[in-house]
mmCIF file of the N, C-alpha and C atoms, coordinates in Angstrom:
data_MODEL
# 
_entry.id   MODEL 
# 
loop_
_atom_site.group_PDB 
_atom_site.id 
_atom_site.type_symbol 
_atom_site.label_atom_id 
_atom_site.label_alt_id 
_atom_site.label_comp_id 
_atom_site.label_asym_id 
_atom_site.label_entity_id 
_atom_site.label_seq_id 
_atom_site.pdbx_PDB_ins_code 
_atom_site.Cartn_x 
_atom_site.Cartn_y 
_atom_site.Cartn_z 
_atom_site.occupancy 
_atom_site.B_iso_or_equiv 
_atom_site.pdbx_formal_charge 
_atom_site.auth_seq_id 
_atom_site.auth_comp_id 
_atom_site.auth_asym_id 
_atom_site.auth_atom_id 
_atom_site.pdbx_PDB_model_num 
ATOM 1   N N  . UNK A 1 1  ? 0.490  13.683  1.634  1.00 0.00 ? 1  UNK A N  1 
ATOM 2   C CA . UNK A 1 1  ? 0.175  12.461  2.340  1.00 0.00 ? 1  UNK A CA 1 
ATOM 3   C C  . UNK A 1 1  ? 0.020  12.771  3.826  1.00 0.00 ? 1  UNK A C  1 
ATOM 4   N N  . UNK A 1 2  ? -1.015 12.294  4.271  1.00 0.00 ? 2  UNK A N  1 
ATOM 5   C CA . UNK A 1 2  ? -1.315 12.466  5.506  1.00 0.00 ? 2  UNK A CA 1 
ATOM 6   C C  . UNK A 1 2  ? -0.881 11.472  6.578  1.00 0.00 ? 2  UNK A C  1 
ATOM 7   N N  . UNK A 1 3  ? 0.044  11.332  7.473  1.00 0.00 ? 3  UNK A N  1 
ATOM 8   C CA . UNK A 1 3  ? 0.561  10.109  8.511  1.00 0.00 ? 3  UNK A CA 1 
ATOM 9   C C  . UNK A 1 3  ? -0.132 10.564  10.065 1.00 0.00 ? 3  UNK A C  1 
ATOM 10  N N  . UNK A 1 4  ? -0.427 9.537   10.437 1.00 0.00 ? 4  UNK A N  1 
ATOM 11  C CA . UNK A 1 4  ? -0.773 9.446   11.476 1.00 0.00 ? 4  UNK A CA 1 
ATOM 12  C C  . UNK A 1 4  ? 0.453  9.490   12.813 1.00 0.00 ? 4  UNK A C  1 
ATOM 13  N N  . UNK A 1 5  ? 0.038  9.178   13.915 1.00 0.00 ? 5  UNK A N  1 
ATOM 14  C CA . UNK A 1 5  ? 1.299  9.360   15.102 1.00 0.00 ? 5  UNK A CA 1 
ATOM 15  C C  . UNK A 1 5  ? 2.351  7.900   15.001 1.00 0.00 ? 5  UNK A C  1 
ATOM 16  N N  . UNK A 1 6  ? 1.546  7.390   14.839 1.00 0.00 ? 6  UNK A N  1 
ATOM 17  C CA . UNK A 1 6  ? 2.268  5.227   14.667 1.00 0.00 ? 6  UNK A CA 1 
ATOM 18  C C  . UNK A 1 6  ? 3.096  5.727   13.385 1.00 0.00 ? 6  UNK A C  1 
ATOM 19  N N  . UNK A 1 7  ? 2.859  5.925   12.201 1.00 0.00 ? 7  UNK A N  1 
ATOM 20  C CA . UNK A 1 7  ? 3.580  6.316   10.532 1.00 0.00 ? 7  UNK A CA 1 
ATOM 21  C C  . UNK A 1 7  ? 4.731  6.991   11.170 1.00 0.00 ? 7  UNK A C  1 
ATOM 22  N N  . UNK A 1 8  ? 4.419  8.490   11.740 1.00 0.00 ? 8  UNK A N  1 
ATOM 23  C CA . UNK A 1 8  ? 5.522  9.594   12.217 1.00 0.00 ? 8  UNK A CA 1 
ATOM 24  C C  . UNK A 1 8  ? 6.581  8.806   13.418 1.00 0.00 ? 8  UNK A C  1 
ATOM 25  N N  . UNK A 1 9  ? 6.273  7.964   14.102 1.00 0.00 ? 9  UNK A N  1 
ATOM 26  C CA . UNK A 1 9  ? 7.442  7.286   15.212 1.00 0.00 ? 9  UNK A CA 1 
ATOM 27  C C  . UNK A 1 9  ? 7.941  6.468   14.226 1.00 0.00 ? 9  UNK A C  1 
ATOM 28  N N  . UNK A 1 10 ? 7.750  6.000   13.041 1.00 0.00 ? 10 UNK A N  1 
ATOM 29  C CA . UNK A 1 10 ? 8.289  4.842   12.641 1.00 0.00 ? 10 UNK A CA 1 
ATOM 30  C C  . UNK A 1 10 ? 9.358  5.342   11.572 1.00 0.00 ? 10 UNK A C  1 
ATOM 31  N N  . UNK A 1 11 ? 9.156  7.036   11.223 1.00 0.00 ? 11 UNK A N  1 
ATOM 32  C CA . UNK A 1 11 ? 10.220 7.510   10.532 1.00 0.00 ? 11 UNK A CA 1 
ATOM 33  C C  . UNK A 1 11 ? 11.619 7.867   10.958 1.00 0.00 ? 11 UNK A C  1 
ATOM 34  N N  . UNK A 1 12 ? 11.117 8.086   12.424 1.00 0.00 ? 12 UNK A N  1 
ATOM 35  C CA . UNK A 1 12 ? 12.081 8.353   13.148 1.00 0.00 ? 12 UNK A CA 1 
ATOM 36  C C  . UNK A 1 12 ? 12.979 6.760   13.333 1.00 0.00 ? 12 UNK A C  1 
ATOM 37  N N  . UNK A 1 13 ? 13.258 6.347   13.288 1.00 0.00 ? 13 UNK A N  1 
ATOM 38  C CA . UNK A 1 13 ? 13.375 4.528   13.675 1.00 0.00 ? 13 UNK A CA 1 
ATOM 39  C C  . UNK A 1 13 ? 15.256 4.464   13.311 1.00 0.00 ? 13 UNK A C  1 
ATOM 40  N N  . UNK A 1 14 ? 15.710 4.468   14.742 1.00 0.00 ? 14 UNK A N  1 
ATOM 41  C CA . UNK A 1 14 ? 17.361 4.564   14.359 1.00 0.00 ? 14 UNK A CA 1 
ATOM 42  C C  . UNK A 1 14 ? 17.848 2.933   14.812 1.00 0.00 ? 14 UNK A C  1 
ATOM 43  N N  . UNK A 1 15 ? 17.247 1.950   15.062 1.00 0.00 ? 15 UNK A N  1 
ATOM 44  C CA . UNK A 1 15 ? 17.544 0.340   14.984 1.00 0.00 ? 15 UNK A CA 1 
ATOM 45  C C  . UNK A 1 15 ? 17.722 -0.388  16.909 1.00 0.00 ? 15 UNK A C  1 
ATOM 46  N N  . UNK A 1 16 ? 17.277 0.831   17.291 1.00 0.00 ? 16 UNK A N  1 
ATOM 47  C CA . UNK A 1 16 ? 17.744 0.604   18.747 1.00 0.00 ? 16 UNK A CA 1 
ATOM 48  C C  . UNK A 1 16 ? 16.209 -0.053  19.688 1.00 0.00 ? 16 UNK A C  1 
ATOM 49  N N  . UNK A 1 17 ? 15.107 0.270   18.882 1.00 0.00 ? 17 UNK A N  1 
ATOM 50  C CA . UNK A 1 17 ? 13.880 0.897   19.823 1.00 0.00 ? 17 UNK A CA 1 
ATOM 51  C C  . UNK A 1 17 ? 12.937 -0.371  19.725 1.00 0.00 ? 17 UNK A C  1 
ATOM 52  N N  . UNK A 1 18 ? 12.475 -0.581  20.658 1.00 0.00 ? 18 UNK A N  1 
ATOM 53  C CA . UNK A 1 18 ? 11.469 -1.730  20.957 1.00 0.00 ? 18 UNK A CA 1 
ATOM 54  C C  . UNK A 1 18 ? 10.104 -1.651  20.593 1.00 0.00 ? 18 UNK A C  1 
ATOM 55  N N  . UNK A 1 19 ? 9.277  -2.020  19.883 1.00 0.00 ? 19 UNK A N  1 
ATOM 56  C CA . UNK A 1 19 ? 8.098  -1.624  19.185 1.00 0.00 ? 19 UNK A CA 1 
ATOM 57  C C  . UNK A 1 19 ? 6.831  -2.758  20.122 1.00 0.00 ? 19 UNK A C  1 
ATOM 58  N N  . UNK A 1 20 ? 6.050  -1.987  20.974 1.00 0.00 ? 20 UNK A N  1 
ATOM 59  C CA . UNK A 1 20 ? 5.414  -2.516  21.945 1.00 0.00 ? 20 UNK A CA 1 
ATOM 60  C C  . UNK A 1 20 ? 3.633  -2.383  21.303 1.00 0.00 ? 20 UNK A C  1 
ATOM 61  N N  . UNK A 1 21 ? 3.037  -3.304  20.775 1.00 0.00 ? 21 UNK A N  1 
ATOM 62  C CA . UNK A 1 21 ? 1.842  -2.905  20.269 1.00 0.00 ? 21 UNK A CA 1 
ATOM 63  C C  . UNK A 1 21 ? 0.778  -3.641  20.929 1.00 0.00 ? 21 UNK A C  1 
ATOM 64  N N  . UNK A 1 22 ? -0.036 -3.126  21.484 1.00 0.00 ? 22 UNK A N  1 
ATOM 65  C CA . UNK A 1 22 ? -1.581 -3.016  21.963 1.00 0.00 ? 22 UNK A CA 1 
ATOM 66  C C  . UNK A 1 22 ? -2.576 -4.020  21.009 1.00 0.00 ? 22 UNK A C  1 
ATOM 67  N N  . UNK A 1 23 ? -2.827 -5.171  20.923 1.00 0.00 ? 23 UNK A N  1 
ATOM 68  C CA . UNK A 1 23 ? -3.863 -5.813  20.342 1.00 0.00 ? 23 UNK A CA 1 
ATOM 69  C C  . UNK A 1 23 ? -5.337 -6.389  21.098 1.00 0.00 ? 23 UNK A C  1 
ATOM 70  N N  . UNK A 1 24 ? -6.157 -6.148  20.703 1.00 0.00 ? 24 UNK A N  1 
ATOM 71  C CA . UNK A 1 24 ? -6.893 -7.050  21.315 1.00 0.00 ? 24 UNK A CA 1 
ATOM 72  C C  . UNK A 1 24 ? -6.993 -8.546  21.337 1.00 0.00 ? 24 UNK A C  1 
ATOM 73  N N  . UNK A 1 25 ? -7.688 -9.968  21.899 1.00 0.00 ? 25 UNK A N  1 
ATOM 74  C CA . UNK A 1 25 ? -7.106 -11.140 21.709 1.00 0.00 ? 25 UNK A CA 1 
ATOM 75  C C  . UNK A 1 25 ? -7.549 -11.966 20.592 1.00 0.00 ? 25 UNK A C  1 
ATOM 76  N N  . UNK A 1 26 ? -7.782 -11.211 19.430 1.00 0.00 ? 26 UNK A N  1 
ATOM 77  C CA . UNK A 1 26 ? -8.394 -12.275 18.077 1.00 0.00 ? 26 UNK A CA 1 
ATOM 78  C C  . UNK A 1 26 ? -7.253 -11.343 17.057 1.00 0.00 ? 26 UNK A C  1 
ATOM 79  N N  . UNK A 1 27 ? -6.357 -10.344 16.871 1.00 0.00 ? 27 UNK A N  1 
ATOM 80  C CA . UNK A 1 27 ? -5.806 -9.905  16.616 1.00 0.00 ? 27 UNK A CA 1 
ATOM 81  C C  . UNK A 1 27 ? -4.417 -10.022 17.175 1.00 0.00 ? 27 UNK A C  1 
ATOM 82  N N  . UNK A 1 28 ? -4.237 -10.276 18.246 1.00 0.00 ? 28 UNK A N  1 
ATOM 83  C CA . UNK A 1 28 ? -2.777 -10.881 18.679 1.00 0.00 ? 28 UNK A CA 1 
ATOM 84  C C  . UNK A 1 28 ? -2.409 -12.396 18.196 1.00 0.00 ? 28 UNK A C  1 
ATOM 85  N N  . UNK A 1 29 ? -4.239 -13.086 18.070 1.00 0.00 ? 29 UNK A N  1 
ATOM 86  C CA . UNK A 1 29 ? -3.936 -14.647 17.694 1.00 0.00 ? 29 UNK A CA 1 
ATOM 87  C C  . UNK A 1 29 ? -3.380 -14.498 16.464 1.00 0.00 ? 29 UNK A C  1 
ATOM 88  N N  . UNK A 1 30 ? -3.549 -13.592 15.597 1.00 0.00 ? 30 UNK A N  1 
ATOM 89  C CA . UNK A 1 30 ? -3.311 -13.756 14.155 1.00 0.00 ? 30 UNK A CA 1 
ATOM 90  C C  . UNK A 1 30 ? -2.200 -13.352 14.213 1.00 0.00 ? 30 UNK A C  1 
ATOM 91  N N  . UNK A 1 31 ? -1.557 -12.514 14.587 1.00 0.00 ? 31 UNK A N  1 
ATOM 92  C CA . UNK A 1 31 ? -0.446 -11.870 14.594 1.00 0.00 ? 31 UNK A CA 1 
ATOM 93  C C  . UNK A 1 31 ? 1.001  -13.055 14.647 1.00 0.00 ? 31 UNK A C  1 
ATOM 94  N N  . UNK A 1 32 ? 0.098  -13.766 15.992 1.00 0.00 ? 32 UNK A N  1 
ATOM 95  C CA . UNK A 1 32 ? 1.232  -14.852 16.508 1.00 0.00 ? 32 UNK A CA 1 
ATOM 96  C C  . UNK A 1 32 ? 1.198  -16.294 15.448 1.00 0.00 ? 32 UNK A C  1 
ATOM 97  N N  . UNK A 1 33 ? 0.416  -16.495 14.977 1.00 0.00 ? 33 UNK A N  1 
ATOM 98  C CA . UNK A 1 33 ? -0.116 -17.626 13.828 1.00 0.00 ? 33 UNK A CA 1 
ATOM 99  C C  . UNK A 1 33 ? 1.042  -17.065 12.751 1.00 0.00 ? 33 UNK A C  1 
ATOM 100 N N  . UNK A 1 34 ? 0.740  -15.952 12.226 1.00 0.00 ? 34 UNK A N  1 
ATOM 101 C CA . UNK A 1 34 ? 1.280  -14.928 10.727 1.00 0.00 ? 34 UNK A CA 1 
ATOM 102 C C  . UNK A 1 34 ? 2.792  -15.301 11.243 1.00 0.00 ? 34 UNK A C  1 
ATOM 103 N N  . UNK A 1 35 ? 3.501  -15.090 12.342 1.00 0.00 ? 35 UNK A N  1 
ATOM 104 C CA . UNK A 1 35 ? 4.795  -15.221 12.745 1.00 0.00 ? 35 UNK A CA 1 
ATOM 105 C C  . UNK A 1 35 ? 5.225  -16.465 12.881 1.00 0.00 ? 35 UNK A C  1 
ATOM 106 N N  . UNK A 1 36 ? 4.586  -17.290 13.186 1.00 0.00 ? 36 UNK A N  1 
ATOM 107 C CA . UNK A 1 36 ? 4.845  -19.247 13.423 1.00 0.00 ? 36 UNK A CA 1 
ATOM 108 C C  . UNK A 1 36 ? 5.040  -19.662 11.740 1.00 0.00 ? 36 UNK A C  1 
ATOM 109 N N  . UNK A 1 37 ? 4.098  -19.473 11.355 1.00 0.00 ? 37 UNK A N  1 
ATOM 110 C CA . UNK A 1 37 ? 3.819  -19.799 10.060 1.00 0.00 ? 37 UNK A CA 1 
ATOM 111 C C  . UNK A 1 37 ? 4.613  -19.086 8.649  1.00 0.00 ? 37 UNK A C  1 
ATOM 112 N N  . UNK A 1 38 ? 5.199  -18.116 9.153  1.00 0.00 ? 38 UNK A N  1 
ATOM 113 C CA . UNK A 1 38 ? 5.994  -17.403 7.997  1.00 0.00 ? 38 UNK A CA 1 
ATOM 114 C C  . UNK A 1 38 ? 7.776  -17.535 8.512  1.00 0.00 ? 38 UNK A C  1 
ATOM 115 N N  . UNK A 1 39 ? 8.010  -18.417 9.928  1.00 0.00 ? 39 UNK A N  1 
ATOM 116 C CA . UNK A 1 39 ? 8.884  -18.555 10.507 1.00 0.00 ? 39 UNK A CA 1 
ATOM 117 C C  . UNK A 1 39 ? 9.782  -17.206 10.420 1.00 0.00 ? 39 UNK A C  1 
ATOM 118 N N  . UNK A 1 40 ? 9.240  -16.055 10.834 1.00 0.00 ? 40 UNK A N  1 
ATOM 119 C CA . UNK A 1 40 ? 9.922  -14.784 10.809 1.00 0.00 ? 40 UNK A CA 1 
ATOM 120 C C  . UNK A 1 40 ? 11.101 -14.704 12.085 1.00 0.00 ? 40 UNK A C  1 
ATOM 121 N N  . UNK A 1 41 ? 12.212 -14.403 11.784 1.00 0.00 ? 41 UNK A N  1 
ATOM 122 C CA . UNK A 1 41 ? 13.558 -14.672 12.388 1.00 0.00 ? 41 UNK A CA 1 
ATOM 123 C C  . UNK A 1 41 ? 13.519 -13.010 13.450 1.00 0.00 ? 41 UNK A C  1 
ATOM 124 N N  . UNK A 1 42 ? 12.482 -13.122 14.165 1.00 0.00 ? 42 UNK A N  1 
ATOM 125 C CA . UNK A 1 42 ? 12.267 -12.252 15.053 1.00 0.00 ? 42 UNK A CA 1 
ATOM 126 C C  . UNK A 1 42 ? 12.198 -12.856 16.218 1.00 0.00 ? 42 UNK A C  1 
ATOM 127 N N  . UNK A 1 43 ? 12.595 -11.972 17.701 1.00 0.00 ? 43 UNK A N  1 
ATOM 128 C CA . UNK A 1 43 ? 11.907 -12.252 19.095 1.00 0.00 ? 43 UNK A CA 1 
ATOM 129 C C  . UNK A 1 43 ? 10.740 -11.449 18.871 1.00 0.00 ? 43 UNK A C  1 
ATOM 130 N N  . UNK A 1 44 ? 9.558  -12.396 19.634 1.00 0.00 ? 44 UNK A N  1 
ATOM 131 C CA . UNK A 1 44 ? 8.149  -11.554 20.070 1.00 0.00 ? 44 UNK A CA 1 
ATOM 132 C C  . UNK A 1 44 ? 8.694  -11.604 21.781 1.00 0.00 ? 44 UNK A C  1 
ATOM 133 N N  . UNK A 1 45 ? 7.720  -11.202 22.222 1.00 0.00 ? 45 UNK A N  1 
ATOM 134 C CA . UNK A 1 45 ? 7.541  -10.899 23.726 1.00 0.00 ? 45 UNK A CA 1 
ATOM 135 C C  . UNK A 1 45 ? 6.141  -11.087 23.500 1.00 0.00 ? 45 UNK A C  1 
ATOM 136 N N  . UNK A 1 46 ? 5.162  -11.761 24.538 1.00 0.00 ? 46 UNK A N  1 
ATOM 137 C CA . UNK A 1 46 ? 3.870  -11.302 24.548 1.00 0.00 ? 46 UNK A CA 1 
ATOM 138 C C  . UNK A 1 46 ? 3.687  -10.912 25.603 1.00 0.00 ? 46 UNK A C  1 
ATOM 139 N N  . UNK A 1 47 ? 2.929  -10.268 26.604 1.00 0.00 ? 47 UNK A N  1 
ATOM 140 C CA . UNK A 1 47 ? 2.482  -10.334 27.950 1.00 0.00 ? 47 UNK A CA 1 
ATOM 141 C C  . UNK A 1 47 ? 0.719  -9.690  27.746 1.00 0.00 ? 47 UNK A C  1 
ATOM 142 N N  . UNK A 1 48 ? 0.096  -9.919  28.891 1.00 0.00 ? 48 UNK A N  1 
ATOM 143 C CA . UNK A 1 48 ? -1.364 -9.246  29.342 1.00 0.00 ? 48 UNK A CA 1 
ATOM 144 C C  . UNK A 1 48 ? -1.053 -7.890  29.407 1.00 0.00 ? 48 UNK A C  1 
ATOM 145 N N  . UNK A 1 49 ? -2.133 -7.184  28.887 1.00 0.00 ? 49 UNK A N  1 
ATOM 146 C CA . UNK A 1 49 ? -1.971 -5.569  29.274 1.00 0.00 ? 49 UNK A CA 1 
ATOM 147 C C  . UNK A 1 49 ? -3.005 -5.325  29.848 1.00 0.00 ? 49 UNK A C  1 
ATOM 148 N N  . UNK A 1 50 ? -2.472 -4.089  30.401 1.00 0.00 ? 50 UNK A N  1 
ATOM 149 C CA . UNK A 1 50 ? -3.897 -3.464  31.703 1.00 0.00 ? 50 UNK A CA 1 
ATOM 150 C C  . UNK A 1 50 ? -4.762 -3.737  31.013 1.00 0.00 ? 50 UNK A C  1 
ATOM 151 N N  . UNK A 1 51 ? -5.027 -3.232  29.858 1.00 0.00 ? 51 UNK A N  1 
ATOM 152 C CA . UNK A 1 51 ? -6.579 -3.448  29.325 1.00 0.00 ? 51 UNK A CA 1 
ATOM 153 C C  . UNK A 1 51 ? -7.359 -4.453  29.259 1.00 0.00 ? 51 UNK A C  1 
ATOM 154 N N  . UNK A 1 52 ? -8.469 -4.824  29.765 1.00 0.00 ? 52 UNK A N  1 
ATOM 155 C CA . UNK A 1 52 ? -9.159 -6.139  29.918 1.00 0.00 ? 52 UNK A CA 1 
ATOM 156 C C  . UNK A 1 52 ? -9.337 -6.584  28.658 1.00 0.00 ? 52 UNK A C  1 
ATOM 157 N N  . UNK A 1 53 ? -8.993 -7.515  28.003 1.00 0.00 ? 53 UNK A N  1 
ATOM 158 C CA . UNK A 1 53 ? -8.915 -8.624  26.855 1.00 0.00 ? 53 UNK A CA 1 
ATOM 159 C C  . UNK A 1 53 ? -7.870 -8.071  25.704 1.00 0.00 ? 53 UNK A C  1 
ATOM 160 N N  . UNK A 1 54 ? -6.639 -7.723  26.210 1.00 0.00 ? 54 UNK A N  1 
ATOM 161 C CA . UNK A 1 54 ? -5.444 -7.081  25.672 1.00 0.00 ? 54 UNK A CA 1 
ATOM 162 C C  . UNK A 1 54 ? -4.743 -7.789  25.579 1.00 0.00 ? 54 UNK A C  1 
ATOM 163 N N  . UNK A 1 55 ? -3.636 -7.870  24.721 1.00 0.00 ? 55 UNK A N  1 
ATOM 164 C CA . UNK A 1 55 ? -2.349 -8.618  24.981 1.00 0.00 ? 55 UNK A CA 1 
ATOM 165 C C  . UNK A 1 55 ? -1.517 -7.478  24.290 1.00 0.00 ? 55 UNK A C  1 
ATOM 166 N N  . UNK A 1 56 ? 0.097  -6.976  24.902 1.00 0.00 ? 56 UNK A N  1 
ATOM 167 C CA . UNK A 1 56 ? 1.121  -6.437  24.051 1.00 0.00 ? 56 UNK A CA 1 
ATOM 168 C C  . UNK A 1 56 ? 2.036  -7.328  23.404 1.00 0.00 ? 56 UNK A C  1 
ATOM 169 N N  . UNK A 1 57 ? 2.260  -7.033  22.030 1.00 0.00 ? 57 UNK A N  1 
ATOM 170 C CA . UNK A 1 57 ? 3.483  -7.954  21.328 1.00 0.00 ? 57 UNK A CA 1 
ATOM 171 C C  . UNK A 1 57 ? 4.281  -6.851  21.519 1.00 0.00 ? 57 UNK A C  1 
ATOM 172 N N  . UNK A 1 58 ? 5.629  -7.043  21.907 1.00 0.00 ? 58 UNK A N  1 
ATOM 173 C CA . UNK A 1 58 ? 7.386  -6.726  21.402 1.00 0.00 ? 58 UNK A CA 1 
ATOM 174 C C  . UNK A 1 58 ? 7.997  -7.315  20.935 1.00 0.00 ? 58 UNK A C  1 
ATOM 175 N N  . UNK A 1 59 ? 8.407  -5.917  20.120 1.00 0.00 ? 59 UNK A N  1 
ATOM 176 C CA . UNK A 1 59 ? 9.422  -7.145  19.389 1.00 0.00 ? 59 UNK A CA 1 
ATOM 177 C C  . UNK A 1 59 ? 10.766 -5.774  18.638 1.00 0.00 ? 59 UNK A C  1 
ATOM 178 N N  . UNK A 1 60 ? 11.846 -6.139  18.225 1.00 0.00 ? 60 UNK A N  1 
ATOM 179 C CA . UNK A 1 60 ? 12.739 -4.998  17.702 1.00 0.00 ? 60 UNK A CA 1 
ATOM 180 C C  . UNK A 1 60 ? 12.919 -4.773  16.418 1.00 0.00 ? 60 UNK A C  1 
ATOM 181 N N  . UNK A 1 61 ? 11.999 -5.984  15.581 1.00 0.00 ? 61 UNK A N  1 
ATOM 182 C CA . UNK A 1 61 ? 11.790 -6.030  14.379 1.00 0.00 ? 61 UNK A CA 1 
ATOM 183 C C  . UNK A 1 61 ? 10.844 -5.082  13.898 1.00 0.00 ? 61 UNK A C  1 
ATOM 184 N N  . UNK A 1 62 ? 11.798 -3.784  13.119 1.00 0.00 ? 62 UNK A N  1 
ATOM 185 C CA . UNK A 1 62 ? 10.782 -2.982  12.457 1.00 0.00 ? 62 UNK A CA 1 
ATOM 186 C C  . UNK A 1 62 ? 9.917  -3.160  11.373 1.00 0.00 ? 62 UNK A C  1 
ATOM 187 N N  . UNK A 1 63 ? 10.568 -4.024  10.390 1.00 0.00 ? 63 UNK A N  1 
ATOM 188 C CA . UNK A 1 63 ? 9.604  -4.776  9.469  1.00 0.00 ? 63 UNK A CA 1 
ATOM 189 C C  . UNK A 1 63 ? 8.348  -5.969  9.677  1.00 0.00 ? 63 UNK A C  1 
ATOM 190 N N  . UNK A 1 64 ? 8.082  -6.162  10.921 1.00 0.00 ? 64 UNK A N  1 
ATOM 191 C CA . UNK A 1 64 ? 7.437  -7.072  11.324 1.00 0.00 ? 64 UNK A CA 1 
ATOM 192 C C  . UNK A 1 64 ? 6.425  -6.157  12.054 1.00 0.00 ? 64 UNK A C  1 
ATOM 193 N N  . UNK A 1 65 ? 6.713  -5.537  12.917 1.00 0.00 ? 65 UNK A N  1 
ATOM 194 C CA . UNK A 1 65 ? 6.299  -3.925  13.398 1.00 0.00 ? 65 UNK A CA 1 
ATOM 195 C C  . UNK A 1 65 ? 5.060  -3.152  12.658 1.00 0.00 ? 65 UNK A C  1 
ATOM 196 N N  . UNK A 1 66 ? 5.902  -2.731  11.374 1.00 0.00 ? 66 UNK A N  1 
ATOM 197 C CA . UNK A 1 66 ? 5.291  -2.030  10.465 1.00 0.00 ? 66 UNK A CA 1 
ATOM 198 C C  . UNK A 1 66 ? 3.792  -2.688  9.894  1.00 0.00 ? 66 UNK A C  1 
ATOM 199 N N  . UNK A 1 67 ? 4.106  -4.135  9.170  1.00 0.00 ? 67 UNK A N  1 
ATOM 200 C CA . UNK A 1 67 ? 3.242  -4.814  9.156  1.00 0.00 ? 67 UNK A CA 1 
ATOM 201 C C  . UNK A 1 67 ? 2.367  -5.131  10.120 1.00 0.00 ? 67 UNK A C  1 
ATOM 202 N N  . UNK A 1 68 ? 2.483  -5.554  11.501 1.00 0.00 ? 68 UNK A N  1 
ATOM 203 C CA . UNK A 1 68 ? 1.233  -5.829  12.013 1.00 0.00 ? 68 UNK A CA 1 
ATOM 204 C C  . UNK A 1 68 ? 0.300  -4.267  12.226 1.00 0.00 ? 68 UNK A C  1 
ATOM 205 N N  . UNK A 1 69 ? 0.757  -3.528  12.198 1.00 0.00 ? 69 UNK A N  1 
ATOM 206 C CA . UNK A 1 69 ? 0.476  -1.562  12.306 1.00 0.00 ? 69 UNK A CA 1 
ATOM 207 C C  . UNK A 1 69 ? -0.405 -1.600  10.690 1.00 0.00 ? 69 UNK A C  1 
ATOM 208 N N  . UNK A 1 70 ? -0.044 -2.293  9.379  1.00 0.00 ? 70 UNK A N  1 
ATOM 209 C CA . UNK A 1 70 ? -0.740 -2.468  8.355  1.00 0.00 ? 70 UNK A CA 1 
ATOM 210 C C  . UNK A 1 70 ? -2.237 -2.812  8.399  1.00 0.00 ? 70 UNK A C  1 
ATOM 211 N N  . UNK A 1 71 ? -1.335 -3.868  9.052  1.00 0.00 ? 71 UNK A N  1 
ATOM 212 C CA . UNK A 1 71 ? -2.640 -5.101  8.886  1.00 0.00 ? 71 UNK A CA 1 
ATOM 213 C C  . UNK A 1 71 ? -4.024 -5.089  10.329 1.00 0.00 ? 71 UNK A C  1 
ATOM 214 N N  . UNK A 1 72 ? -3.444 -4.119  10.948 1.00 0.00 ? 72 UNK A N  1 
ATOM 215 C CA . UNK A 1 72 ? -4.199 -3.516  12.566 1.00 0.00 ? 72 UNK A CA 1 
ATOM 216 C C  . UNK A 1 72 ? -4.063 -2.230  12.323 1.00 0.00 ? 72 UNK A C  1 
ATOM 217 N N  . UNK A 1 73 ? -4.772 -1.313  11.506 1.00 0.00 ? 73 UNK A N  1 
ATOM 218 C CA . UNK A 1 73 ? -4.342 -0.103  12.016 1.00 0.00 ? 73 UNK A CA 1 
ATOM 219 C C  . UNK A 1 73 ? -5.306 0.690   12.924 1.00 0.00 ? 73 UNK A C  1 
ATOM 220 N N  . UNK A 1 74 ? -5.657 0.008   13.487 1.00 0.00 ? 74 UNK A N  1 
ATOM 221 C CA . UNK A 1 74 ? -6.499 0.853   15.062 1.00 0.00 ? 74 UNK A CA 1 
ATOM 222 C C  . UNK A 1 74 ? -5.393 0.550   15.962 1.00 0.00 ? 74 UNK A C  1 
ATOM 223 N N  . UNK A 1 75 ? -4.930 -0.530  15.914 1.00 0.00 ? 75 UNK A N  1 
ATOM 224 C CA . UNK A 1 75 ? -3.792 -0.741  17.165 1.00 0.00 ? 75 UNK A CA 1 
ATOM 225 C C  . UNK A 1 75 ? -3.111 0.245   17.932 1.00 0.00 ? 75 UNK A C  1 
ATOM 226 N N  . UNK A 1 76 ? -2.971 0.371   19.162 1.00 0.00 ? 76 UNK A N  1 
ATOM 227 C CA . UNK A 1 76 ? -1.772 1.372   19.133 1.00 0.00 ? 76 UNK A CA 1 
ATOM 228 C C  . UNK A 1 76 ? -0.025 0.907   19.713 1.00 0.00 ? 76 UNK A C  1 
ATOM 229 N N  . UNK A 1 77 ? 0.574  1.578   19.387 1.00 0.00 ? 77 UNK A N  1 
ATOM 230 C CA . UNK A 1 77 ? 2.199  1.316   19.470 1.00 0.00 ? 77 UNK A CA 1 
ATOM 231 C C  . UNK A 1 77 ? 2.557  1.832   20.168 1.00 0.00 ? 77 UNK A C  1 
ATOM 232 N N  . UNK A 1 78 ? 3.584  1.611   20.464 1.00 0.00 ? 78 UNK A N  1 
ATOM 233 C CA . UNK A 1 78 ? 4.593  2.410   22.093 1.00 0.00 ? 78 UNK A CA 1 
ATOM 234 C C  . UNK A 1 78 ? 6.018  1.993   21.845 1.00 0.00 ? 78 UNK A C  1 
ATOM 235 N N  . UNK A 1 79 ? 6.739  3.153   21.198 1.00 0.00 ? 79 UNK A N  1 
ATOM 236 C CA . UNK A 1 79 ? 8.504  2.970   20.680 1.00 0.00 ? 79 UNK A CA 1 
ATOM 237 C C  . UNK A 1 79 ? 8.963  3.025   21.778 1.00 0.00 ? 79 UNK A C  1 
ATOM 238 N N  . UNK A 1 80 ? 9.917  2.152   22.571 1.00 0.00 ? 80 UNK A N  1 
ATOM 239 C CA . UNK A 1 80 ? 10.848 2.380   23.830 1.00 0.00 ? 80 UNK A CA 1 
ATOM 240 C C  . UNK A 1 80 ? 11.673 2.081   23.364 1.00 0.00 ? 80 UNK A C  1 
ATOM 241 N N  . UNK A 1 81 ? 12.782 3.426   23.538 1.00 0.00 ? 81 UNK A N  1 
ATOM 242 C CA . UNK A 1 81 ? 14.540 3.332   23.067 1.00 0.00 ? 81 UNK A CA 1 
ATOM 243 C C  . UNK A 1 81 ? 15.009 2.135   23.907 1.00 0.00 ? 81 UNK A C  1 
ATOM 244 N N  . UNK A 1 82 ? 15.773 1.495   23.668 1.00 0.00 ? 82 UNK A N  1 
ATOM 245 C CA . UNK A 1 82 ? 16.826 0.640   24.263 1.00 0.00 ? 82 UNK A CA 1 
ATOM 246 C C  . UNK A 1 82 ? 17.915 1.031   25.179 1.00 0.00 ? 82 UNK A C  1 
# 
């Protein structure tokens, strides 16, 4: 099986680390809809990212994480330890 760099940080995953992902803004809408609507017992964070028509979600939920990395997999991620 072949994993990519996003798969390989997420094996490493010891419960501490903040999962910061890169969407563009028709892909963050869904993201944030999928989370309202499934009332997932997570914090998001959203903010603007440098990138012109970007938004980053955080959040410490690795199962929520994993999935939007599923369901986006061009996205990219950024693990920051706690």
């Amino acid at each position: 099986m072949i994993m990519d760099n996003n798969e390989k940080a997420f094996e490493s995953y010891t419960g501490t680390e903040v999962f910061q992902i890169l969407l563009d803004g028709s892909s963050s809408r869904a993201v944030l809809d999928d989370w309202l609507e499934r009332n997932i017992q997570s914090d998001l964070k959203v903010r603007r990212a440098k990138t012109p028509g970007h938004v980053v979600i955080e959040t410490g939920d690795v199962l929520f994480a994993r999935n939007v990395l599923i369901w986006n997999p061009s996205c990219k991620v950024n693990i920051k330890k706690k």
